[in-house]
C-alpha positions in Angstrom: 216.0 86.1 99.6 217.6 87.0 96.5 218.6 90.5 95.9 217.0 93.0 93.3 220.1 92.8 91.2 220.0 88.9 91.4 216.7 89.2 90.4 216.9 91.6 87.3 219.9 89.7 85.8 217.4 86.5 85.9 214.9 88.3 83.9 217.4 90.0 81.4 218.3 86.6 81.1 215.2 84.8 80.9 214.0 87.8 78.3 217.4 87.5 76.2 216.6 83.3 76.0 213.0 84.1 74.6 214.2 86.6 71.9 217.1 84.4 70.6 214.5 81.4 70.9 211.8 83.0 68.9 213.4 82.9 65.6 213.5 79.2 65.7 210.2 78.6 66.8 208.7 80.6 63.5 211.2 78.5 61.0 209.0 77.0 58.3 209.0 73.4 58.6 208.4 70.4 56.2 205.6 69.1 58.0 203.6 72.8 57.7 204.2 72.8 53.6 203.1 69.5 53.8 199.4 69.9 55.6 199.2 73.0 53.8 199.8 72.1 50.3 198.1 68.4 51.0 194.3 69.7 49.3 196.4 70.0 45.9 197.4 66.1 45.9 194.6 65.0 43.6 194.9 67.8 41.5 198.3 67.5 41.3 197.9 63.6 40.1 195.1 64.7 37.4 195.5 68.2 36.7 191.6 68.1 35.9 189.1 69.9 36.4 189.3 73.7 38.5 192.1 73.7 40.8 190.3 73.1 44.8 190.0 76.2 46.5 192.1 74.5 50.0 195.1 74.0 47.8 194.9 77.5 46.8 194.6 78.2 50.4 197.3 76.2 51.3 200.5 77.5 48.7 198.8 81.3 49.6 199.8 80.3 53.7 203.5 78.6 52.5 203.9 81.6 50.2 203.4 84.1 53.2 204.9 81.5 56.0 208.3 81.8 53.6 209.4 85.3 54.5 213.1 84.8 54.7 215.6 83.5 51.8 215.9 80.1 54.1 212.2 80.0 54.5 211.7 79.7 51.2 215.3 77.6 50.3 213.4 75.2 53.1 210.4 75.2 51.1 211.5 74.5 47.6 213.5 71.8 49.3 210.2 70.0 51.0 208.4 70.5 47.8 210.9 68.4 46.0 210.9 65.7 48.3 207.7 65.8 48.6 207.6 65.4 44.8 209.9 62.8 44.7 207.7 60.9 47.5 204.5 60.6 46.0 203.7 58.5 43.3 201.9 59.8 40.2 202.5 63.4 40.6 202.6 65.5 37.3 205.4 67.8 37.5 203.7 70.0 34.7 201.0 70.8 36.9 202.3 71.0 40.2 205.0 74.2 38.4 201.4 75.6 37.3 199.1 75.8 40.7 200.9 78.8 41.9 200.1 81.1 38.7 197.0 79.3 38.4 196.0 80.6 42.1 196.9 83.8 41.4 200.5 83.6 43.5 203.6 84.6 42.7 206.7 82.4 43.8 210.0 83.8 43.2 211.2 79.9 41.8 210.4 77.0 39.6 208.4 74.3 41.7 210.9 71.7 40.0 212.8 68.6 40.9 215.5 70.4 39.0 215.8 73.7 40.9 218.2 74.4 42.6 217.1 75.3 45.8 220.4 77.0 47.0 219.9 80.1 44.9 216.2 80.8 45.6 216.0 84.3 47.2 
């Protein structure tokens, strides 16, 4: 049988592995700005018309999923690619939805920001 000491530095352990672990687990991924932001495709191609409510949704979840400086260095990056990726996109309107929803970014949604300095 293991002894109490044994038994507490496992947990300490096991506890100190979750904490550092957590951090990581919460990072803002391409694939969540993605299938958040996917609603304002159409829009995004036409720029006519109101702007759907889900793509409002969707930059309001990245815009509070982005809480740290490389949350939202991440996210300018994805939205670029993502730009870049898919054909027909108006780059005019995308830089518009956020004001247009009523959210403030703290960057340009452009292939020419550069991502590094967003805060």
């Amino acid at each position: 049988m293991a002894s109490s000491s044994s038994v507490k530095i496992a947990c300490v352990v096991v506890i100190a592995m979750v904490v550092v672990a957590a951090p990581a687990a919460e990072a803002l991924s391409c694939g969540a700005v993605s299938s958040n932001l996917a609603p304002c495709i159409n829009y995004a191609k036409s720029g006519l018309g109101p702007v759907p409510g889900g793509c409002c949704t969707g930059i309001r979840n990245v815009n509070s999923m982005a809480r740290t400086s490389k949350d939202r260095q991440d996210a300018c990056r994805c939205l670029q690619n993502a730009a870049t990726a898919i054909k027909g996109l108006k780059l005019n309107v995308i830089a518009g939805l956020p004001s247009k929803c009523g959210v403030n970014i703290p960057y340009k949604i452009s292939p020419s920001t550069n991502c590094n300095t967003v805060n």
